[in-house]
ZAMARGU-4260 file (C-alpha; in steps of 0.2 Angstrom, whole numbers, plus 5000, padded with zeros to 4 digits):
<rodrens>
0) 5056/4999/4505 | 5050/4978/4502 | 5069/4973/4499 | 5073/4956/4505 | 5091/4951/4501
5) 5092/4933/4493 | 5096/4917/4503 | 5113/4916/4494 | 5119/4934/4499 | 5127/4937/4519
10) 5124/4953/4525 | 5138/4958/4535 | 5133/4974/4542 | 5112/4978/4540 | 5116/4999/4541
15) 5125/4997/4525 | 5114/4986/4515 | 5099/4999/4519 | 5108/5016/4514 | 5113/5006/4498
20) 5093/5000/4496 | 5087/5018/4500 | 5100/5026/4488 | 5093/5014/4473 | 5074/5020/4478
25) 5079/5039/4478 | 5088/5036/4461 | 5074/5027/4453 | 5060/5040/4462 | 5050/5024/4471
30) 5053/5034/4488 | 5048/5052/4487 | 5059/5063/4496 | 5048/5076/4494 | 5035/5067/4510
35) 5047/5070/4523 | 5053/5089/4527 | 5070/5081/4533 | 5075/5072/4517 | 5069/5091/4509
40) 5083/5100/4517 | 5094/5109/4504 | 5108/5108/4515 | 5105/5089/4515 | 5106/5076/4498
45) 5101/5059/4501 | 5109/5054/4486 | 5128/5060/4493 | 5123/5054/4511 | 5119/5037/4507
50) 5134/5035/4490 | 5145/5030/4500 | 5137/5016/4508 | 5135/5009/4491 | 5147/4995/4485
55) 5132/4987/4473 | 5121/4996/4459 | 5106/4991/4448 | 5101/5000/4433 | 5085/4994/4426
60) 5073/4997/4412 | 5074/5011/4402 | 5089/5016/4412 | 5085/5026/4425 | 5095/5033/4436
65) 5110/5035/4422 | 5106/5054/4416 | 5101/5061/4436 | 5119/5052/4441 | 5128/5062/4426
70) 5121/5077/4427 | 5132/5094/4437 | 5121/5095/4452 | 5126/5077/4458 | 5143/5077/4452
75) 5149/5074/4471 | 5140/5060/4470 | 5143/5050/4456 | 5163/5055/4462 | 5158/5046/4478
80) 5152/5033/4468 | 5167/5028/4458 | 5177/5025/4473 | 5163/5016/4482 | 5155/5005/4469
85) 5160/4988/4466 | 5148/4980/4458 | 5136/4986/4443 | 5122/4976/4438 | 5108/4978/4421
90) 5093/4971/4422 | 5078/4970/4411 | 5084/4981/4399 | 5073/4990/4387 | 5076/5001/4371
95) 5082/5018/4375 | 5086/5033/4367 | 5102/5040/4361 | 5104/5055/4376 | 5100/5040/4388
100) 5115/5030/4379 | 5126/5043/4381 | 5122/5046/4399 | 5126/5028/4401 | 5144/5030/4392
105) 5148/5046/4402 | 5143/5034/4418 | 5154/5020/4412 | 5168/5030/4409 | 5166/5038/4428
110) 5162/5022/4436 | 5175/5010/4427 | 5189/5019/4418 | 5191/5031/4433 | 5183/5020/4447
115) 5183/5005/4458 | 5169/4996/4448 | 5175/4976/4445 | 5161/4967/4440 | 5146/4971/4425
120) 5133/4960/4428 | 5118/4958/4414 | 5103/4948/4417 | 5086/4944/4408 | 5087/4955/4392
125) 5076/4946/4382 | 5077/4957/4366 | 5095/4965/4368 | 5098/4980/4358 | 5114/4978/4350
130) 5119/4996/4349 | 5116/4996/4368 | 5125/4983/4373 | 5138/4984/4362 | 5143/5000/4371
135) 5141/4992/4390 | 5153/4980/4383 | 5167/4990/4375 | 5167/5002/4388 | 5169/4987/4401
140) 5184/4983/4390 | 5192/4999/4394 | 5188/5008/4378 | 5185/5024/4377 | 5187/5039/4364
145) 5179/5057/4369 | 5168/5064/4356 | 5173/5079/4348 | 5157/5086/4352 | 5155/5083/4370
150) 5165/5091/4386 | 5181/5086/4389 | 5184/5073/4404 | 5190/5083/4418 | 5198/5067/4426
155) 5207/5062/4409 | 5215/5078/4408 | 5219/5079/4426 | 5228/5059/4422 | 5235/5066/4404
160) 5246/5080/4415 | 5250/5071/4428 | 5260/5057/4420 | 5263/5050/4402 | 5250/5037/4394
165) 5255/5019/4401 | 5254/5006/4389 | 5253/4993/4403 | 5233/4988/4399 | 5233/4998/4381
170) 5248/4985/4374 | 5241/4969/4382 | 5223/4974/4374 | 5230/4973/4357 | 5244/4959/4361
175) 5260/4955/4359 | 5260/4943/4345 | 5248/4951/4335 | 5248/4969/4324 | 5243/4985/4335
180) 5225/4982/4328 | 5209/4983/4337 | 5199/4968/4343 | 5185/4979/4339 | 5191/4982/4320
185) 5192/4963/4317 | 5174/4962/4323 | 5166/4976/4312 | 5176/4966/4298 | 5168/4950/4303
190) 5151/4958/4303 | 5154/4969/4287 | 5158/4950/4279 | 5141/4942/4283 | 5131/4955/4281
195) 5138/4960/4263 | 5138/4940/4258 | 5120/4940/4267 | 5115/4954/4254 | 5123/4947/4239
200) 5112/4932/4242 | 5096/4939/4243 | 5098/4953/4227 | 5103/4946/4209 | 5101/4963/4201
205) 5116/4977/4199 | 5116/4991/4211 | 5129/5005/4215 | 5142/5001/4226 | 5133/5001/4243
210) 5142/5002/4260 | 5137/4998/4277 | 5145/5002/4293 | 5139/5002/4312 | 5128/5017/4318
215) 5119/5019/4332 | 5101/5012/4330 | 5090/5026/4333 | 5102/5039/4322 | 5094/5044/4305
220) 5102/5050/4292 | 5097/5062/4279 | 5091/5057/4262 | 5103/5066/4252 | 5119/5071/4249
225) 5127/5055/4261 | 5148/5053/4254 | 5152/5033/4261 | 5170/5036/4255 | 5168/5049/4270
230) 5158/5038/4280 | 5169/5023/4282 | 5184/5034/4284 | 5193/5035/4300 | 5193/5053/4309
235) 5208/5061/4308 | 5212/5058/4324 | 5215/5040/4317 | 5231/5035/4309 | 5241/5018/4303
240) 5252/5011/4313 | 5272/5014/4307 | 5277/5000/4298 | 5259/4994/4297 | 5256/4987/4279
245) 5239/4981/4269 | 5244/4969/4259 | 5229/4964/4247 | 5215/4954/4251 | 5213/4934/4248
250) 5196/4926/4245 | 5191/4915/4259 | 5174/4907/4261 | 5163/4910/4273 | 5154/4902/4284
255) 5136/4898/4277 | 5128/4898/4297 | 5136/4915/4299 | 5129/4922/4283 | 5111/4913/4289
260) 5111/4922/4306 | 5117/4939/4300 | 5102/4938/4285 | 5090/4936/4300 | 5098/4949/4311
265) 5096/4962/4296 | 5076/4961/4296 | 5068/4969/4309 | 5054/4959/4319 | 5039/4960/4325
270) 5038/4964/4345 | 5032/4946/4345 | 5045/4936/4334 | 5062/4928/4341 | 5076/4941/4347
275) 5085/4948/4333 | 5098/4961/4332 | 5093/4978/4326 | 5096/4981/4309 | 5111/4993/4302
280) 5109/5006/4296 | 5115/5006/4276 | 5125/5022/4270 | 5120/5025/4248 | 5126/5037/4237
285) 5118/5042/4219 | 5127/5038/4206 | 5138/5050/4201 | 5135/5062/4214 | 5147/5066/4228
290) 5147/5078/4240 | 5149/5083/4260 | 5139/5073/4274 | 5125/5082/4282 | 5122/5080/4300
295) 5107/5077/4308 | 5106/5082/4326 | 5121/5089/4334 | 5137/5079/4335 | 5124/5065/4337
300) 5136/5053/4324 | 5154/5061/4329 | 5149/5056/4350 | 5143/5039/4344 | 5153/5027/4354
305) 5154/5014/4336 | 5163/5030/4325 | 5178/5026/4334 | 5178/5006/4337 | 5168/5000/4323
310) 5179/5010/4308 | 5179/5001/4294 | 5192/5007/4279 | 5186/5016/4264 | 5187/5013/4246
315) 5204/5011/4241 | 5214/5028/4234 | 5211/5021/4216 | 5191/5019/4220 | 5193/5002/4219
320) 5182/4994/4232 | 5190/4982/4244 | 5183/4964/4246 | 5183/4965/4265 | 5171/4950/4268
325) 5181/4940/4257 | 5199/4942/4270 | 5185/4944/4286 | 5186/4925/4287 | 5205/4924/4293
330) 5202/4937/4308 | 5188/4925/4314 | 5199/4909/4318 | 5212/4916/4326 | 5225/4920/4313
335) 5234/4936/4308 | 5223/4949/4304 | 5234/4960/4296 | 5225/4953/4278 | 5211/4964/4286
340) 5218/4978/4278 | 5212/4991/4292 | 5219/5006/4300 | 5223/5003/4318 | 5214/5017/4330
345) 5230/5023/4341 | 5219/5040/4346 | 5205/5029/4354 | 5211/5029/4373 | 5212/5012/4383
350) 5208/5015/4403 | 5206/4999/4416 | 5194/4987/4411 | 5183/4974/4423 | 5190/4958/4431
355) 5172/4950/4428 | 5160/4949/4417 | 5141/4940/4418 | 5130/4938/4406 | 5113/4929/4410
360) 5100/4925/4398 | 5106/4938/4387 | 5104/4931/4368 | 5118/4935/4358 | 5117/4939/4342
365) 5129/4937/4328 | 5136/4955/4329 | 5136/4952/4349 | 5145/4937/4349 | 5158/4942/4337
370) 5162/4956/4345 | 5161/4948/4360 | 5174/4934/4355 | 5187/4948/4347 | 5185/4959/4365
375) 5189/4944/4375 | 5204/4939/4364 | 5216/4953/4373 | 5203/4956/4389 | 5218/4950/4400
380) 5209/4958/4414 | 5197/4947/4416 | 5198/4937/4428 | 5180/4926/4428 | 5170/4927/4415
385) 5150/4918/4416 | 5140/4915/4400 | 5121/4908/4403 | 5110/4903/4394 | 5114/4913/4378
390) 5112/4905/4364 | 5128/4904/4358 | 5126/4890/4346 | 5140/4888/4333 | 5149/4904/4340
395) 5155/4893/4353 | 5169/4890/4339 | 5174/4908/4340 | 5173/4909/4360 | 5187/4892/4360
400) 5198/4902/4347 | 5196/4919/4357 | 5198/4911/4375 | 5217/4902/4364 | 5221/4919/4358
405) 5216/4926/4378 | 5228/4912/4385 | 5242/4915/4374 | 5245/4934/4381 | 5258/4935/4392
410) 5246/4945/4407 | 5232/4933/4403 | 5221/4933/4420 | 5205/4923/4418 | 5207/4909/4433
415) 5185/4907/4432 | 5173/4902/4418 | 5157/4898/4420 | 5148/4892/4402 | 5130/4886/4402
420) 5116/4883/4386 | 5102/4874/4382 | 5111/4865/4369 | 5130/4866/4361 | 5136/4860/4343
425) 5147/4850/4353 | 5147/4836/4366 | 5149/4844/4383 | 5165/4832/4387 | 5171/4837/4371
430) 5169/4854/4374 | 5175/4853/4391 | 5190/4844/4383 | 5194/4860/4371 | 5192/4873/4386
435) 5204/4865/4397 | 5217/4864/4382 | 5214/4883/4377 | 5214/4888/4395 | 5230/4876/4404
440) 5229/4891/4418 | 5213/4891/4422 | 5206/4885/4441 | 5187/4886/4441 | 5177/4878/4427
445) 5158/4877/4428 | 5151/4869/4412 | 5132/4865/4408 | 5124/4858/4392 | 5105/4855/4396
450) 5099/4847/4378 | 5109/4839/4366 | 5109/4847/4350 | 5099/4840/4336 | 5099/4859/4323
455) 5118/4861/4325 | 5130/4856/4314 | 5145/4848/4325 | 5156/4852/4311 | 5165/4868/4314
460) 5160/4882/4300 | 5171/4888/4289 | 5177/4902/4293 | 5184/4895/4311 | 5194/4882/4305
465) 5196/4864/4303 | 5188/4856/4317 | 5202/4846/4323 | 5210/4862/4327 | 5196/4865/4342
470) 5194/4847/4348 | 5211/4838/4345 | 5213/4821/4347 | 5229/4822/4356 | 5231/4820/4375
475) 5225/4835/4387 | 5241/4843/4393 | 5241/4845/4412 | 5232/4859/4418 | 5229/4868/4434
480) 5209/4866/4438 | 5205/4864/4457 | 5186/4865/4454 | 5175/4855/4441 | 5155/4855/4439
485) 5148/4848/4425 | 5129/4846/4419 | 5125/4835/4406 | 5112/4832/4397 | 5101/4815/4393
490) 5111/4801/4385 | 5125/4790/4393 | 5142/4799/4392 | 5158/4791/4386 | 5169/4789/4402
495) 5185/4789/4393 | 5184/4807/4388 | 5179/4812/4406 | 5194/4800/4412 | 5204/4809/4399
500) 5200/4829/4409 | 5202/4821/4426 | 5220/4813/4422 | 5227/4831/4416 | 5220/4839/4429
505) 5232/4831/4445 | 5226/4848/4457 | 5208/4845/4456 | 5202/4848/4474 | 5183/4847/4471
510) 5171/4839/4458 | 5154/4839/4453 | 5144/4832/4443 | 5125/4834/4436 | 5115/4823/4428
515) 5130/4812/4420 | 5124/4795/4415 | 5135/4782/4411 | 5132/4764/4399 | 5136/4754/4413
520) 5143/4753/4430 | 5159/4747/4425 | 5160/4765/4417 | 5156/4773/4431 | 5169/4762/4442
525) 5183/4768/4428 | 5178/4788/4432 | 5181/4781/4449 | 5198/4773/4448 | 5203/4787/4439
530) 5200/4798/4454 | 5209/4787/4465 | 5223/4785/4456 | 5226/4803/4447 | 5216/4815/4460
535) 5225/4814/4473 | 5219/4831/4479 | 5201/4829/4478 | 5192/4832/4494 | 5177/4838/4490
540) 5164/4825/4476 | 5146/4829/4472 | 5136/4818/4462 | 5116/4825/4459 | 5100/4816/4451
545) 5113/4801/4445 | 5104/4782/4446 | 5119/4774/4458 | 5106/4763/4463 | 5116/4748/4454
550) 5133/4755/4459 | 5133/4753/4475 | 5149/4744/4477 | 5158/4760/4468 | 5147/4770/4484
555) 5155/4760/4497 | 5171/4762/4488 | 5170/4783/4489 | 5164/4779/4506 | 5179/4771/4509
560) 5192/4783/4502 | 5203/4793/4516 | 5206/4810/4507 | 5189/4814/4503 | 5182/4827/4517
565) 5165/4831/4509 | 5153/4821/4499 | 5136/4823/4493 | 5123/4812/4484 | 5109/4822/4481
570) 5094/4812/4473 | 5105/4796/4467 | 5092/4784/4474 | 5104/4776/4485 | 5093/4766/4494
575) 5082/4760/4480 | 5089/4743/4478 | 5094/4731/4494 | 5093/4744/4506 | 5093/4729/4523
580) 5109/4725/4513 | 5118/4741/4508 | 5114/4751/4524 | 5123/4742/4536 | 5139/4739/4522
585) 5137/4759/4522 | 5137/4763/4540 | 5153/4750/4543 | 5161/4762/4530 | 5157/4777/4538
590) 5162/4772/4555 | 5178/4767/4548 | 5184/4783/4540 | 5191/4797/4552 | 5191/4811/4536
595) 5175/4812/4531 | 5169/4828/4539 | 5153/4831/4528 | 5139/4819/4519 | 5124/4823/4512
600) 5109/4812/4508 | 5095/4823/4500 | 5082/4816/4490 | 5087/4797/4492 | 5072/4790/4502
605) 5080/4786/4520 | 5068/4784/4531 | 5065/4782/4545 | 5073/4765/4546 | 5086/4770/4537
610) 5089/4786/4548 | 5090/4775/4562 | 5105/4763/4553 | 5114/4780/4551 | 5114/4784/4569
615) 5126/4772/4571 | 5139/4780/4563 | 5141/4792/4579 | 5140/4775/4593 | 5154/4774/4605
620) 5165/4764/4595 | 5165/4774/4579 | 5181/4781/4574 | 5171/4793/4562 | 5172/4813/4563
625) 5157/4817/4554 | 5152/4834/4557 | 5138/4838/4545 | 5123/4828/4539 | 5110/4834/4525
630) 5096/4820/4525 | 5083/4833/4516 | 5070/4827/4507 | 5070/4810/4514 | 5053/4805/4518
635) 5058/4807/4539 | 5046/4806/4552 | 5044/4813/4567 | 5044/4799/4576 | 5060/4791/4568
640) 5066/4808/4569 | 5063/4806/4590 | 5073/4791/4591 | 5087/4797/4580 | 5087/4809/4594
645) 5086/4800/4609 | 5102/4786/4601 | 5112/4801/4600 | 5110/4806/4620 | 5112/4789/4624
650) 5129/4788/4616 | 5133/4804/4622 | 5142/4812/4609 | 5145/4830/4608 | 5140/4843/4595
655) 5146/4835/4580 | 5140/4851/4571 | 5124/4855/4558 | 5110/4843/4553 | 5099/4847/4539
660) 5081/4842/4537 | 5071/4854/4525 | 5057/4844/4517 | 5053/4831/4528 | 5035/4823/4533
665) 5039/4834/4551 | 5021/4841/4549 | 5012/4824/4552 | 5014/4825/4573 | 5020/4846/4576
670) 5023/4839/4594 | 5034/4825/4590 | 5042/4835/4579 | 5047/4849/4592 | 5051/4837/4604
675) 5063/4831/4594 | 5072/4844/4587 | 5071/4852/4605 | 5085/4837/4611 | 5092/4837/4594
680) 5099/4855/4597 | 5107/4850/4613 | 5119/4838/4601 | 5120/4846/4586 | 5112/4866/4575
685) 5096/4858/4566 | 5092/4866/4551 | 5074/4866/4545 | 5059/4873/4539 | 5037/4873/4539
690) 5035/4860/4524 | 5017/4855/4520 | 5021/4837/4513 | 5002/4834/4510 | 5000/4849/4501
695) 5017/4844/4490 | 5011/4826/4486 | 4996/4833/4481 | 5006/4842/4470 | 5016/4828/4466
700) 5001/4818/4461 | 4992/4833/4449 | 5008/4832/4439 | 5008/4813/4438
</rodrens>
């Protein structure tokens, strides 16, 4: 079948990880059954046998696989699958029709709402179709409303007679503190406000009232005979809220970035053009003319997935319309949205949602990201949450705001975020400053900015609020974080704001840091006195492609320091400067500290000499218990590499563990080189590979 899992995946049991490969090539029809009189059998389907074996799925493409897995012949099947899978993964996504979009629902709604599935995974979708992803989103929420026109769901009527609704997820989605109100609604609101200030913008003459609301991309409607009063009604299944008022609409500005984008996203594009956001569908009326809606296709809008999230209300009873993108701006930054004047959507059912949600290189577009940002604000279910690489630009704003409104629910469960971009309005230890403030609960946080932004405006727009409500000036409260990883981009950082994070976070066990440049070494000294006298915890520190060349006292210092158990300097040019000097002062340090279980060196320029200078970490009288040593990428050869060896057996110490050596010049004498991993693995598991170093400089030199 050509499947090789990754470097980074550990296969506990091989059975397993083949029936799962084998299921995902019958699925996609890459294996054909139909070669092999076995896999033929009518008494035998591959697709049951191997189900349960599958704890991970990948849907690709124009999704395959989704319609075969729905359809009646393989219902035992996908049943199998919903108490199996785990994980379920999109990748390279294409358009797709609507009967493919409903399969996909119908899957969801199997695989989530009534199965084990966990985790949604997207990756590389270049071009995402809103009306597609939207849906994969809002049914990862735990959303879910039964067309009219479609079959019942066995499972939901089995769950209806067997017990009463619970309102244990259903009440957290729509919080405590805030109206029974979809997230979804305040979204569509959002949208309606851009789009409609969008429009005004680009037409100075008088038309009839003309109203928009979220359809499906691929539905047409017909030319004539179209009522929008009907259109942006609710169904009747729909119905206020008791006690729910609307009270009337105040004018608010709104934020000219947000207008920009959404103008954009309503033009269709070329195949080759940037990824935009397909265009909505816009619903007219003659003038004077009213009359029923036709329906092309057959329950094709009814089934549609948006006619029960994205509602957006009507005219009012006196046919005055309502200025809903004027109050849209208040449901944006975190405030009340009952101004929004919508009805809230009690009929639409609310089943378990996912624990964690990945998105990779999946640009969002303004529609995705707002209703992105209004899911996550009652997602208490969501336990890790990974955004990279998506463009999120000024609707970082809006993620801060949701991830506030997220921590403030009473069963708020994100513990993991993981937030990466090429660039961000804000300064990544400014933006690092405002997650930890929203999120005081949170344990993991993995933040990357690779380019400072120079299109951005760093002033918050206006429709999320004054700026000084997402940054603050005021002094981190203390938080729970245990792991930090932070990757900055060019430029020297100010060390008081990253001194400012550590202090608050007193449990943080392990720290890394990427790329971070500081003005001067006394800087970098701070960040480190701050560690020492706030991070008491902290036993694990990486620092990777930092110039520590000129601070190699604040090196000794960490080398020095008893609670640390693991540290890594991973391309730091450690020994570009004084290395007959620093090596030995380094080695002392080592020897002296009986913590330190892990260092690694890759990328640094050892040695040979200097490989030799770190042998004597492990002599006789070294107190050190060292137990694992990267020296990757450090220009080793094999006959340094020999006598490393060779010192080790003369002091005669035990296994002290693994030793890594990927990337070395081995391959300049293949027999030394064998010799001496042959004694090395009497003392200690070597680790390493077949590098062709000339072929690599060579490389290195064309690039020059």
């Amino acid at each position: 079948m050509k499947t090789r899992p990754s470097s980074l995946e550990s296969v506990t049991c091989w059975r397993a990880k083949f029936m799962e490969a084998f299921f995902s090539h019958v699925l996609r029809g890459t294996i054909d059954v139909s070669s092999d009189r076995r896999l033929c059998d009518q008494r035998f389907s591959p697709l049951l046998h191997s189900s349960r074996h599958v704890r991970q799925l990948t849907i690709c493409n124009m999704l395959q696989g989704a319609t075969e897995l729905v359809a009646e012949p393989n219902r035992r099947v996908l049943e199998t699958l919903a108490s199996s899978l785990h994980t379920l993964k999109f990748r390279h996504l294409l358009f797709s029709d609507v009967a493919a979009q409903q399969s996909l629902r119908q899957l969801l709604h199997q695989l989530i709402h009534h199965g084990a599935v966990s985790q949604v995974s997207l990756y590389s979708w270049p071009v995402p179709e809103s009306a597609l992803f939207i849906l994969i989103l809002t049914m990862s929420a735990g959303f879910w409303q039964p067309g009219p026109g479609g079959p019942p769901c066995r499972l939901c009527g089995e769950a209806s007679r067997g017990r009463a609704p619970s309102r244990d997820e259903g009440s957290l989605l729509l919080g405590s503190r805030r109206p029974r109100r979809d997230a979804a609604e305040r979204c569509a609101a959002a949208l309606m406000a851009s789009r409609r200030k969008s429009e005004a913008k680009q037409t100075a003459r008088a038309a009839p009232t003309t109203r928009v609301t979220r359809r499906s991309t691929q539905e047409s409607l017909t030319a004539g005979g179209t009522d929008p009063k009907r259109d942006l009604h609710p169904p009747a299944t729909s119905y206020e809220a008791p006690g729910t008022k609307q009270p009337p609409s105040a004018p608010a500005t709104t934020s000219s970035a947000s207008a920009s984008s959404s103008t954009s996203s309503s033009k269709r594009a070329p195949a080759s053009s940037a990824p935009q956001s397909k265009p909505l569908k816009r619903f007219k009326r003659a003038a004077g003319k009213k009359g029923p809606r036709t329906r092309q296709g057959s329950g094709a809008e009814s089934e549609d997935l948006y006619d029960f999230v994205f509602i957006v209300a009507g005219e009012k009873e006196d046919g005055e319309e309502m200025e809903i993108g004027e109050v849209a701006c208040g449901a944006l930054d975190g405030s009340d949205p009952s101004c929004l004047g919508l009805p809230a959507l009690e009929a639409s059912q609310r089943f378990r949602s996912i624990s964690t949600l990945e998105l990779f290189t999946v640009p969002l577009s303004t529609e995705a990201a707002l209703t992105l940002c209004h899911l996550l604000s009652s997602w208490v279910s969501l336990e890790s949450l990974t955004l990279s690489y998506n463009g999120l630009g000024s609707n970082i704003f809006r993620l801060l705001d949701s991830l506030r409104a997220l921590s403030g629910q009473a069963g708020c469960r994100l513990r993991a975020l993981h937030l990466s971009d090429l660039f961000s309005p804000l300064p990544i230890l400014e933006l690092t400053r405002a997650i930890v403030r929203a999120l005081p609960l949170l344990r993991v946080l993995s933040i990357r900015v690779d380019h400072p932004s120079q299109r951005d405006n760093p002033a918050v727009p206006g429709n999320a609020g004054p700026t000084s409500h997402i940054i603050g000036d005021e002094e981190i409260p203390e938080n729970c974080l245990e792991q930090l990883e932070m990757g900055f981009p060019r430029g020297a950082q100010p060390a008081p704001l990253l001194c400012s994070v550590l202090k608050a976070s007193g449990s943080l066990q392990q720290l890394s840091l990427d790329s971070a440049t500081f003005a001067s070494p006394q800087d970098f000294g701070l960040v480190l006195q701050t560690l020492k006298e706030y991070n008491l915890a902290l036993k694990r520190l990486s620092f990777h492609d930092m110039n520590l060349a000129d601070c190699q006292s604040e090196v000794l210092f960490l080398l020095q320091n008893l609670t640390l158990q693991e540290i890594t300097f991973s391309f730091c040019r450690l020994f570009e400067k004084r290395p007959a000097q620093f090596l030995p002062e380094m080695v002392a340090a080592m020897k002296g500290n009986s913590t330190l279980k892990g260092l690694r060196l890759p990328g640094n320029r050892l040695g040979n000499a200097g490989l030799l200078a770190l042998a004597d970490v492990f002599s006789e009288d070294s107190s050190s218990s060292l137990c694992q040593l990267d020296i990757s990428s450090n220009c080793i050869k094999p006959d340094g590499l020999l006598e490393f060896a060779k010192r080790l057996e003369r002091w005669g110490r035990g296994a002290f563990g693994h030793l890594r050596l990927f990337q070395n010049w081995l391959d300049q004498d293949a027999v030394t080189a064998r010799e001496a991993i042959r004694r090395l693995r009497a003392t200690c598991h070597v680790v390493s590979d077949s590098w062709d170093s000339s072929q690599a400089f060579a490389d290195y030199v064309s690039t020059m």
